[in-house]
C-alpha positions as CSV (number, residue, x, y, z in Angstrom):
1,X,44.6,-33.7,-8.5
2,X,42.9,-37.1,-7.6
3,X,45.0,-39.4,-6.3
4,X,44.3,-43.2,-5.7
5,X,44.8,-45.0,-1.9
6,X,47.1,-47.5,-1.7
7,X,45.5,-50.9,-2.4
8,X,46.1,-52.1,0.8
9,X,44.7,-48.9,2.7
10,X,41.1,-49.2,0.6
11,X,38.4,-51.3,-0.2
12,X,38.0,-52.9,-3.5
13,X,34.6,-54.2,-5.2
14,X,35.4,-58.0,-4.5
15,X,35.6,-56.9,-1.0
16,X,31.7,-56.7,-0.7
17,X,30.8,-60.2,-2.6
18,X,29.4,-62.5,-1.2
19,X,30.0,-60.9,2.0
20,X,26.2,-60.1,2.7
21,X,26.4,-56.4,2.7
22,X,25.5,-54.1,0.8
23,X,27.8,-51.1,-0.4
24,X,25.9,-48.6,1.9
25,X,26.7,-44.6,0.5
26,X,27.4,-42.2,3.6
27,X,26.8,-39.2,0.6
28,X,23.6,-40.9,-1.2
29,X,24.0,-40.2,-4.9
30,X,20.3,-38.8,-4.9
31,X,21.5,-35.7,-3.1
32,X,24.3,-34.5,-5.2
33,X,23.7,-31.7,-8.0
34,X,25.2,-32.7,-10.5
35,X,26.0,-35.9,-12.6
36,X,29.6,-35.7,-12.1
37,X,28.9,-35.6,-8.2
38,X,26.9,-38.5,-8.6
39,X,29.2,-40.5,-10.2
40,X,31.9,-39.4,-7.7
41,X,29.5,-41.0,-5.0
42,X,30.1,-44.1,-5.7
43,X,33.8,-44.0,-5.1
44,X,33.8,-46.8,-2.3
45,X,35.4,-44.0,0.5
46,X,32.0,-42.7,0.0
47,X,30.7,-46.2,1.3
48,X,30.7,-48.6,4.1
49,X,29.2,-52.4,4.5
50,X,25.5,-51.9,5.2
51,X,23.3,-54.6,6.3
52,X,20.8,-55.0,3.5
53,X,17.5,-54.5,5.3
54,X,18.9,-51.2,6.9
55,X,20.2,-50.5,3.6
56,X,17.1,-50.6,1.1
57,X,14.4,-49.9,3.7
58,X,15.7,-48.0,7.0
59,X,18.5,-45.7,5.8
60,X,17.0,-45.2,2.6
61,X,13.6,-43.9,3.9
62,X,15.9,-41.7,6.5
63,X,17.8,-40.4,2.9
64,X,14.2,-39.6,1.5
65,X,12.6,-37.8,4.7
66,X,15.9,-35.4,4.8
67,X,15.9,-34.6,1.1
68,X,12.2,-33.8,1.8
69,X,13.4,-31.8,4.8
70,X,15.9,-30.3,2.8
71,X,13.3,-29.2,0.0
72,X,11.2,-27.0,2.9
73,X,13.9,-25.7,4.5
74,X,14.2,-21.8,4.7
75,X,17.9,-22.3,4.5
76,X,21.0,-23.9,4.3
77,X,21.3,-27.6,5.7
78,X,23.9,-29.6,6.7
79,X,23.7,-33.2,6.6
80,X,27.0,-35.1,8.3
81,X,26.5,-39.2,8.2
82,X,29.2,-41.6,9.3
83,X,30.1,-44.8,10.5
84,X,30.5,-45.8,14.2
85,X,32.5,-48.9,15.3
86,X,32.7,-51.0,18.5
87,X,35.8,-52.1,20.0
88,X,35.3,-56.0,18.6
89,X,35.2,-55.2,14.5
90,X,33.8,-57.7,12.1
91,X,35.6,-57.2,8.5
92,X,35.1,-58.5,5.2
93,X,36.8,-59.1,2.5
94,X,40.6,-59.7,1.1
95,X,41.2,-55.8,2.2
96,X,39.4,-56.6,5.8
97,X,37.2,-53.6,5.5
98,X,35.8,-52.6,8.8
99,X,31.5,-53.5,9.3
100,X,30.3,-50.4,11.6
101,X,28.0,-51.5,14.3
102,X,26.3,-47.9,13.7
103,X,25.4,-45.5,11.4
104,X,24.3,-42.2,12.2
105,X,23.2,-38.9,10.5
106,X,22.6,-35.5,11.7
């Protein structure tokens, strides 16, 4: 059964405008299989505050080179993304949602 955070342990929409970041998906929505899953992806706990020149250009050519990894594999792949923080944390937004100072996927 899906059940909701509480509103002050998640992030809302507002939280992300005019903040200057973009809503950055650690689970791109072009990977999943099926349209369900992509709706599901963007659920903001699939997403963190992305700068948005890392967003549109860096991470999302590093989403296109592993789906075209993925495509000429000879087997399974697993992907894990997340972010990383520093010890001094910018935040944004009503809900102070954390801005990771790294991304990374393996």
């Amino acid at each position: 059964m899906f059940r909701r955070q509480p509103r002050s342990q998640r992030a809302e929409l507002g939280d992300y405008k005019g903040s200057g970041f973009d809503r950055g998906h650690m689970a791109p929505a072009a990977n999943q299989p099926t349209a369900t899953a992509m709706g599901q992806s963007f659920a903001l706990s699939n997403m963190v505050p992305q700068d948005r020149v890392n967003n549109q250009k860096i991470w999302a050519k590093i989403e296109s080179d592993v789906r075209k990894y993925v495509r000429r594999a000879k087997g399974p792949v697993y992907v894990f993304s997340g972010p990383l923080f520093d010890d001094s944390q910018q935040r944004i937004g009503r809900q102070q949602v954390w801005v990771p100072t790294r991304l990374f996927k393996l």
